[in-house]
C-alpha positions as CSV (number, residue, x, y, z in Angstrom):
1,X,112.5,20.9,-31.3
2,X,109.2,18.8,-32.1
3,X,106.3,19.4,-29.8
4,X,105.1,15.8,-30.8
5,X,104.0,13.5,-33.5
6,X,100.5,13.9,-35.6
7,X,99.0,11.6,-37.9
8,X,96.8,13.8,-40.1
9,X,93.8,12.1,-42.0
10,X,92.1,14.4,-45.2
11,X,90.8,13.4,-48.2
12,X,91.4,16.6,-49.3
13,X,95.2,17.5,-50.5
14,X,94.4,21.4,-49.7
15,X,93.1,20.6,-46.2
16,X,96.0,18.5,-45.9
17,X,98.8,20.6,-47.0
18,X,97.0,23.8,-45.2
19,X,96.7,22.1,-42.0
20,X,100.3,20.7,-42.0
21,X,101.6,23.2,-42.7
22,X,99.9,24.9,-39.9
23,X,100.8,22.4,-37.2
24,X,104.6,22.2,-38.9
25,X,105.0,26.0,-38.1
26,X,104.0,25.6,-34.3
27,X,107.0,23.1,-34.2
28,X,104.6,19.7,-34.7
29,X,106.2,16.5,-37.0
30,X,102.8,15.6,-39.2
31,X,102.4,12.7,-41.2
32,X,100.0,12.6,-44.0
33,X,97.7,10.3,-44.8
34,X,95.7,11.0,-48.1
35,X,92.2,9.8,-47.8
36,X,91.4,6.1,-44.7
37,X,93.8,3.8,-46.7
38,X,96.8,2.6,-44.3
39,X,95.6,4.5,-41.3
40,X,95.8,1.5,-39.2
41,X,99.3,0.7,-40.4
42,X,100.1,4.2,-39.4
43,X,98.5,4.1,-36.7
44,X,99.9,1.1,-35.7
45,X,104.1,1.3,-37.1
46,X,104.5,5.2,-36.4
47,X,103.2,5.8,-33.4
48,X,101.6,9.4,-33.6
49,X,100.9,11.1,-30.8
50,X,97.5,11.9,-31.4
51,X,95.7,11.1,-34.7
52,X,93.9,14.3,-36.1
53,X,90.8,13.0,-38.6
54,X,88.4,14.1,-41.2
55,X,85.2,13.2,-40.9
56,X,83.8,13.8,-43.8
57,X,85.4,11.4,-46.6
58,X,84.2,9.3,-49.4
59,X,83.7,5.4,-49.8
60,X,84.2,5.4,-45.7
61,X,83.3,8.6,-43.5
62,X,85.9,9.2,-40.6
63,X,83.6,8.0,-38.1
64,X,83.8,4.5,-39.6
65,X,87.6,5.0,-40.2
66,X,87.5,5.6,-36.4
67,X,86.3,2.4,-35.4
68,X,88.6,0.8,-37.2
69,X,91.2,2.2,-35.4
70,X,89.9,2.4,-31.8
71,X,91.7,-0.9,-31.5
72,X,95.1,0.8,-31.8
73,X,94.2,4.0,-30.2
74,X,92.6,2.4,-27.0
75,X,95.6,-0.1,-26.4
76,X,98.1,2.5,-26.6
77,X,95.9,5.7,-25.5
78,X,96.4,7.8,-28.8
79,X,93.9,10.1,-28.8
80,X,91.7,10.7,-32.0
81,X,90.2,14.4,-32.5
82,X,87.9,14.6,-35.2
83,X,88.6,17.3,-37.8
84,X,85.9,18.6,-39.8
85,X,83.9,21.7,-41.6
86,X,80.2,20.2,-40.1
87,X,78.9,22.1,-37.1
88,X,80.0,21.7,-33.8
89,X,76.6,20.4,-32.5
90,X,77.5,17.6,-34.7
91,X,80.7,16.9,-33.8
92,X,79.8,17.5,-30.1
93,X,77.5,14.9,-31.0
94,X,79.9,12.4,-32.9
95,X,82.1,13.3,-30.0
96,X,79.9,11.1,-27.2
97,X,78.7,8.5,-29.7
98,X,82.3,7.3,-30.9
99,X,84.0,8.1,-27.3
100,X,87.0,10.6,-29.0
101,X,89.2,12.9,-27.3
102,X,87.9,15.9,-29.1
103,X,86.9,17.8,-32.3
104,X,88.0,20.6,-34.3
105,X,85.9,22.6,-36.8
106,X,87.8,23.1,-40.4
107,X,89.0,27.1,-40.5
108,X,89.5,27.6,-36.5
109,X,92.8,28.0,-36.6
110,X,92.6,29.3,-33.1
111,X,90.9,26.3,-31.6
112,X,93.4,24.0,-33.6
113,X,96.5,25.1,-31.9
114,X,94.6,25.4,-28.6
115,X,93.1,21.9,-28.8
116,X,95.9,20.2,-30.3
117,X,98.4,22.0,-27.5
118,X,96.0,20.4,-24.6
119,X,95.8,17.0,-26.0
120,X,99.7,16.9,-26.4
121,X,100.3,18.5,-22.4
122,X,98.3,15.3,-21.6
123,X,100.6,13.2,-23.2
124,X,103.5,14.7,-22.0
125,X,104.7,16.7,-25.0
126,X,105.2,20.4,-24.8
């Protein structure tokens, strides 16, 4: 039984596989999305239940990815947690200047399941 739906956003094909295969194993459907290209359209066509984002990619940085999907996410309440090896005074930070649900340092592996769990309860997925 899926726990929910998770749009996953990495530039970075190890970070990607790693962390889905992380999420798959706690019983979570992940989508990949290699790199910003067609986030909106996934955002938009699949639905996720929460959208789990890098912010540190070339050409556009998630935070810039994440305006350009607040449209989607705010109309339909999918939350966006940022995902990322900087500091958590940065992304505590980022977290009040871009108005996200929440962030998650690279390598926590604790705070992943623990964060990702709460955000789905709140949406109504186990």
């Amino acid at each position: 039984m899926k726990r929910g739906k998770i749009l996953l956003v990495d530039d970075d094909e190890k970070d990607l596989f790693t962390t889905k295969k992380l999420l798959e194993k706690a019983g979570y459907m992940v989508i990949e999305n290699l790199g910003w290209l067609g986030i909106t359209k996934n955002v938009k066509y699949l639905q996720p239940d929460l959208v789990l984002l890098d912010v540190n990619m070339p050409a556009l940085s998630g935070d810039l990815v994440c305006d350009l999907i607040k449209e989607f996410t705010e109309k339909s309440k999918i939350p966006v947690l940022f995902y990322s090896s900087y500091d958590e005074v940065y992304l505590r930070e980022m977290k009040t200047l871009k108005g996200i649900a929440d962030y998650i340092v690279k390598g926590d592996i604790f705070q992943l399941y623990r964060k990702i769990s709460l955000h789905m309860k709140k949406r109504g997925n186990n």
